[in-house]
C-alpha positions as CSV (number, residue, x, y, z in Angstrom):
1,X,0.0,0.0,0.0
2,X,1.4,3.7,-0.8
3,X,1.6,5.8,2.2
4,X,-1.1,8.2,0.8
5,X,-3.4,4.6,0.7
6,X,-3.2,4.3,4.4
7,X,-3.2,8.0,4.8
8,X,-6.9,7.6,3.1
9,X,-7.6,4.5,4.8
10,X,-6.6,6.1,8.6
11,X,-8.3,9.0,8.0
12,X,-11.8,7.2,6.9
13,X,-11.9,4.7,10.1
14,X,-11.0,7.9,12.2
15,X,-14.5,9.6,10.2
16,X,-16.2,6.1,11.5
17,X,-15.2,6.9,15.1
18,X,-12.8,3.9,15.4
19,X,-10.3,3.5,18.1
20,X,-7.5,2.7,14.9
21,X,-3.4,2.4,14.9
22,X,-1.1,1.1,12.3
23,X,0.5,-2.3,13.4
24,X,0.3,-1.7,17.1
25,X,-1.5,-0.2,19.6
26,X,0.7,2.5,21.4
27,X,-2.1,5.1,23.2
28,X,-3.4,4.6,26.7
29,X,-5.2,0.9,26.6
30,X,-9.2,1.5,25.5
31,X,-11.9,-1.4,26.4
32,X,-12.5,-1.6,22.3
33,X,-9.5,-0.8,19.6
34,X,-8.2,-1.9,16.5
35,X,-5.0,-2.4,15.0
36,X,-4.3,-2.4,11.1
37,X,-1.0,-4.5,9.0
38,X,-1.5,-6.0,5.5
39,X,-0.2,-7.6,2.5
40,X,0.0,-6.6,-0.6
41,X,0.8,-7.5,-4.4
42,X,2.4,-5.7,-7.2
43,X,1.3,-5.9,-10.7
44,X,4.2,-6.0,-13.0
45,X,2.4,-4.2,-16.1
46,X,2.6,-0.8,-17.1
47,X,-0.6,0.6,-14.7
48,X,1.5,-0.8,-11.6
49,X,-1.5,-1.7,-9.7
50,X,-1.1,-2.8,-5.8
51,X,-3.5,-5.4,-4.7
52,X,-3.6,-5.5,-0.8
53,X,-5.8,-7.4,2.2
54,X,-5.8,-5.2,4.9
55,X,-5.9,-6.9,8.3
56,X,-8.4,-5.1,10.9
57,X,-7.5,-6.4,13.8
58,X,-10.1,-5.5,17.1
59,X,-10.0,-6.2,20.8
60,X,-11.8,-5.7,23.2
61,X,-12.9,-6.1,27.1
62,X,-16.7,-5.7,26.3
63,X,-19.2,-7.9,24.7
64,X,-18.1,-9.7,21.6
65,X,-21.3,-8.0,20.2
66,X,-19.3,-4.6,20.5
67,X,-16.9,-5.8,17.7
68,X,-19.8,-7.0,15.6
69,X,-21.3,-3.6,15.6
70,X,-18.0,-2.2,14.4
71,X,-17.6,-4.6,11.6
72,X,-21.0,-3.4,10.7
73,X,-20.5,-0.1,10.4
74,X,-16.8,-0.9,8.2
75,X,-18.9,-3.6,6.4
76,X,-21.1,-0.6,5.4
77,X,-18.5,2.0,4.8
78,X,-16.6,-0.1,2.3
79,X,-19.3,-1.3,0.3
80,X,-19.0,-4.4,-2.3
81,X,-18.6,-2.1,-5.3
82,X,-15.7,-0.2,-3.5
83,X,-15.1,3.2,-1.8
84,X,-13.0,5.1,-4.8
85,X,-11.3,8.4,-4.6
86,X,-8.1,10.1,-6.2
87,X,-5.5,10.4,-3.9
88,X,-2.9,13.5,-3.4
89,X,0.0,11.6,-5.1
90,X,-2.8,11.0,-8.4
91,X,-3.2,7.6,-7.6
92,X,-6.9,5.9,-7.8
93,X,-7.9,3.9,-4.9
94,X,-10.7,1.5,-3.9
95,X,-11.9,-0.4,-0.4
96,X,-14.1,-3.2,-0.6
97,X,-15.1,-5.2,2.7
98,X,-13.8,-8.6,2.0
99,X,-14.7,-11.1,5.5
100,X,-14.5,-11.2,8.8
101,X,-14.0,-13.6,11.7
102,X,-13.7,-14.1,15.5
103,X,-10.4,-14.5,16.7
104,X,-10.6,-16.9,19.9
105,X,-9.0,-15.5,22.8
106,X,-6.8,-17.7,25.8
107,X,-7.2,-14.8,28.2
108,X,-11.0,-14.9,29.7
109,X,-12.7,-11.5,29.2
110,X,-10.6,-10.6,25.9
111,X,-13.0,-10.8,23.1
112,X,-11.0,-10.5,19.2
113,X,-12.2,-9.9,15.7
114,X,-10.5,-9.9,12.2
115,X,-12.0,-7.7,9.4
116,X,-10.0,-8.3,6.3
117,X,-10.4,-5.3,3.7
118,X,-9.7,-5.7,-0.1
119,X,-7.4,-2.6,-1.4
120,X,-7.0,-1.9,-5.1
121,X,-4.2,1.0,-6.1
122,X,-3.1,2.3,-9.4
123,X,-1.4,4.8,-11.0
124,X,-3.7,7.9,-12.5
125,X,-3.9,8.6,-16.4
């Protein structure tokens, strides 16, 4: 993913009101956050598209049913058909919801999610 891709991505779950770092969570510990890594896949033709999954990652010392409400609202954020837009750098992006699923947990209380997000990049014309 370019940095302006996560840039976009950051700034959209922070619209949604989610408690969101990049690979690990460094603030004061919440009851509910989520941490974001992925993995991606360069094309090697001349539109030098990146393919990524991006790994959502949530935790929490609520109800399970607290994460579930979150993947909602990113499940309806990041529709099947994509959330497009231009980036600074020129570059077209779209975010498509792609699955989720619990994450069991050894330490009782600790509830965990995984919402995977599909991430298309490319170069603009």
């Amino acid at each position: 993913m370019t940095i302006e891709g996560l840039g976009f991505l950051n700034e959209k779950l922070e619209s949604l009101g989610i408690p969101y770092q990049y690979m690990e969570w460094t603030s004061s510990v919440q009851r509910t956050y989520f941490v974001g890594e992925y993995t991606e896949t360069v094309q090697a033709d001349e539109g030098g598209e990146i393919d990524s999954d991006f790994i959502l990652t949530g935790t929490t010392k609520n109800k399970y049913y607290n994460l579930e409400l979150v993947k909602q609202q990113v499940q309806e954020a990041f529709p099947p058909e994509g959330l497009t837009a231009i980036l600074d750098n020129g570059w077209g992006i779209a975010i498509m919801y792609s699955g989720a699923m619990p994450i069991p947990s050894i330490q009782e209380g600790i509830h965990r999610i995984q919402i995977t997000l599909q991430v298309k990049e490319w170069k603009g014309v």
